[in-house]
Structures are given as structure tokens and as C-alpha cells.
C-alpha positions, 0 to 999 in steps of 0.5 A: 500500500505504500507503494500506489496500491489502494484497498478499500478495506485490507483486512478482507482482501487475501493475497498469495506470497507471489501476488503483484500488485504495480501502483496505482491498482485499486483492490475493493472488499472481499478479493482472494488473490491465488498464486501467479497473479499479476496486476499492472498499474491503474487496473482495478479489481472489484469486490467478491473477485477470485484470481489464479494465475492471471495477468490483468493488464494496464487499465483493466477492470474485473468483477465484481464476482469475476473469476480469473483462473490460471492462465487468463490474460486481461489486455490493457483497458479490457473489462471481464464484468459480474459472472464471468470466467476466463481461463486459459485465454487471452482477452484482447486490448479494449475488449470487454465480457461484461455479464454471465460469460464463460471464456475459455481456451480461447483469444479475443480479439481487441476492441471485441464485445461478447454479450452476456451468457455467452460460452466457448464449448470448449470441452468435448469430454476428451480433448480440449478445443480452442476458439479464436475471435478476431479483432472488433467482432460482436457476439450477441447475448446468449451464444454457444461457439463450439470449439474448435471454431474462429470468428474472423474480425468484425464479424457478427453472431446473432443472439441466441446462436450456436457456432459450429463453423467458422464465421468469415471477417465481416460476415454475419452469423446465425444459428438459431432455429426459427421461432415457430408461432400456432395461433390458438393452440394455447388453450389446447395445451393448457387443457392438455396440462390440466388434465394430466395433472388431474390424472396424475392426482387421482393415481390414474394414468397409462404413461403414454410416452408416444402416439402416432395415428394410423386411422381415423378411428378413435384411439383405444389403449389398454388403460382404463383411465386413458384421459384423450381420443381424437377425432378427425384426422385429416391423413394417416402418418406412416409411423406406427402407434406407440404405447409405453407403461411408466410405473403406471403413471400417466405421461402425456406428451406433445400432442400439438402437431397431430393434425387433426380437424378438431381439437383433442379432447380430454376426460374421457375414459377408453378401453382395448389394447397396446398398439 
């Protein structure tokens, strides 16, 4: 502290026998230092934050609530925010991995944002895979990139996507199902709900697993308490019917892309055999 270092409150900040710290950093509450950090001048930990073996550059900020394990590397001015964990992996100058981030085995280019929930799939259970994003590159909030795999710089990755291939300099990048809309199916699922909750309640129940329709015949299984048939089929799919027991219980499934006439009725009980 003599030397530059400010600690808003010492007497909560733990340091290791080889910790760094160069003048001008500031240390907020409740901070653990673990061996092999070193911070450059004017960077600023916030509170709550754990480092191992990390480099935090000129300028940087991390946390609160951020862990730094061993081989992270914090460019000048870059900013790893609450939530965040870096490990193995260089972040670039001026880049910043604001909120609720995993980056790992992995380099980010200068100037970079990666937006909040994003993950480096880094881990294919066996082998580790690095991912590399270039300089100035955007990736949306909510974002899976499935090493090995590069983002070139300036690209862009759309919210909510997953990564596989690589994504060109300047390119941008989509991978995300799209967004299915059925207009008044919501009450029929809300039925749907109500009256495996009402079976599961009174003990009753087949645990049908799967139904695919054959005919335009009412459906018949061999539970007593089956609480559904259908009607009106509009065409037969080619895949058999299929029936399973789970513990006796019932386990309706999803009924919404049977294409029916009318909607599926429940409450009624059946009899008749496994298909």
C-alpha cells in the first residue's frame, strides 16, 4: 500500500506470497488473490473477485464476482464484468465480457464485445478445443461457439446462436432455429396440462410416452383411465402407434402437431389394447 496500491478495506482482501500488485491498482472488499497473479498499474479489481494465475493488464477492470483462473490474460483497458470466467485465454486490448460469460481456451480479439451468457464449448469430454475471435467482432447475448471454431474480425453472431463453423471477417452469423408461432393452440395445451395433472392426482394414468395415428378411428389403449381420443384426422402418418407403461403413471406428451380437424379432447375414459 505504500507503494500506489489502494484497498478499500485490507483486512478482507487475501493475497498469495507471489501476488503483484504495480501502483496505482485499486483492490475493493472481499478479493482472494491465488498464486501467479499479476496486476499492472491503474487496473482495478472489484469486490467478491477470485484470481489464479492471471495477468490483468494496464487499465483493466474485473468483477465484481469475476473469476480469473490460471492462465487468463486481461489486455490493457479490457473489462471481464459480474459472472464471468476466463481461463486459459487471452482477452484482447479494449475488449470487454461484461455479464454471465464463460471464456475459455480461447483469444479475443481487441476492441471485441461478447454479450452476456455467452460460452466457448470448449470441452468435448476428451480433448480440449480452442476458439479464436478476431479483432472488433460482436457476439450477441446468449451464444454457444463450439470449439474448435474462429470468428474472423468484425464479424457478427446473432443472439441466441450456436457456432459450429467458422464465421468469415465481416460476415454475419446465425444459428438459431426459427421461432415457430400456432395461433390458438394455447388453450389446447393448457387443457392438455390440466388434465394430466388431474390424472396424475387421482393415481390414474397409462404413461403414454408416444402416439402416432394410423386411422381415423378413435384411439383405444389398454388403460382404463386413458384421459384423450381424437377425432378427425385429416391423413394417416406412416409411423406406427406407440404405447409405453411408466410405473403406471400417466405421461402425456406433445400432442400439438397431430393434425387433426378438431381439437383433442380430454376426460374421457377408453378401453382395448397396446398398439
Amino acid at each position: 500500500m505504500l507503494a500506489g496500491v489502494s484497498m478499500i478495506a485490507p483486512e478482507t482482501v487475501f493475497l498469495s506470497w507471489d501476488t503483484a500488485l504495480a501502483q496505482d491498482v485499486l483492490l475493493e472488499p472481499n478479493v482472494v488473490f491465488g498464486p501467479g497473479v499479476r496486476v499492472e498499474s491503474g487496473a482495478v479489481i472489484h469486490a467478491f473477485s477470485h484470481l489464479e494465475g492471471a495477468h490483468v493488464r494496464a487499465g483493466a477492470t474485473v468483477g465484481p464476482f469475476a473469476r480469473l483462473r490460471p492462465g487468463a490474460d486481461l489486455g490493457a483497458k479490457s473489462k471481464v464484468g459480474n459472472f464471468c470466467e476466463v481461463k486459459n485465454a487471452e482477452i484482447g486490448a479494449g475488449a470487454k465480457v461484461n455479464h454471465l460469460t464463460y471464456i475459455g481456451d480461447a483469444f479475443v480479439g481487441a476492441g471485441s464485445n461478447i454479450g452476456a451468457g455467452t460460452i466457448t464449448c470448449n470441452y468435448d469430454g476428451v480433448n480440449k478445443h480452442v476458439t479464436r475471435i478476431g479483432a472488433n467482432a460482436f457476439v450477441g447475448s446468449n451464444s454457444s461457439l463450439v470449439a474448435p471454431v474462429s470468428i474472423g474480425d468484425g464479424a457478427l453472431v446473432a443472439s441466441g446462436s450456436v457456432i459450429t463453423e467458422d464465421v468469415p471477417a465481416d460476415a454475419v452469423a446465425f444459428g438459431r432455429a426459427r421461432q415457430d408461432v400456432k395461433p390458438g393452440r394455447a388453450p389446447i395445451l393448457r387443457e392438455r396440462y390440466e388434465a394430466e395433472k388431474g390424472s396424475q392426482e387421482a393415481g390414474q394414468g397409462c404413461g403414454v410416452d408416444a402416439l402416432n395415428i394410423e386411422t381415423e378411428s378413435e384411439i383405444e389403449t389398454d388403460c382404463v383411465a386413458a384421459q384423450f381420443r381424437y377425432q378427425g384426422f385429416q391423413q394417416a402418418p406412416a409411423a406406427p402407434r406407440v404405447c409405453r407403461t411408466r410405473n403406471g403413471r400417466c405421461s402425456i406428451l406433445d400432442l400439438l402437431h397431430i393434425p387433426v380437424l378438431e381439437p383433442v379432447r380430454f376426460g374421457e375414459t377408453c378401453s382395448g389394447r397396446y398398439i
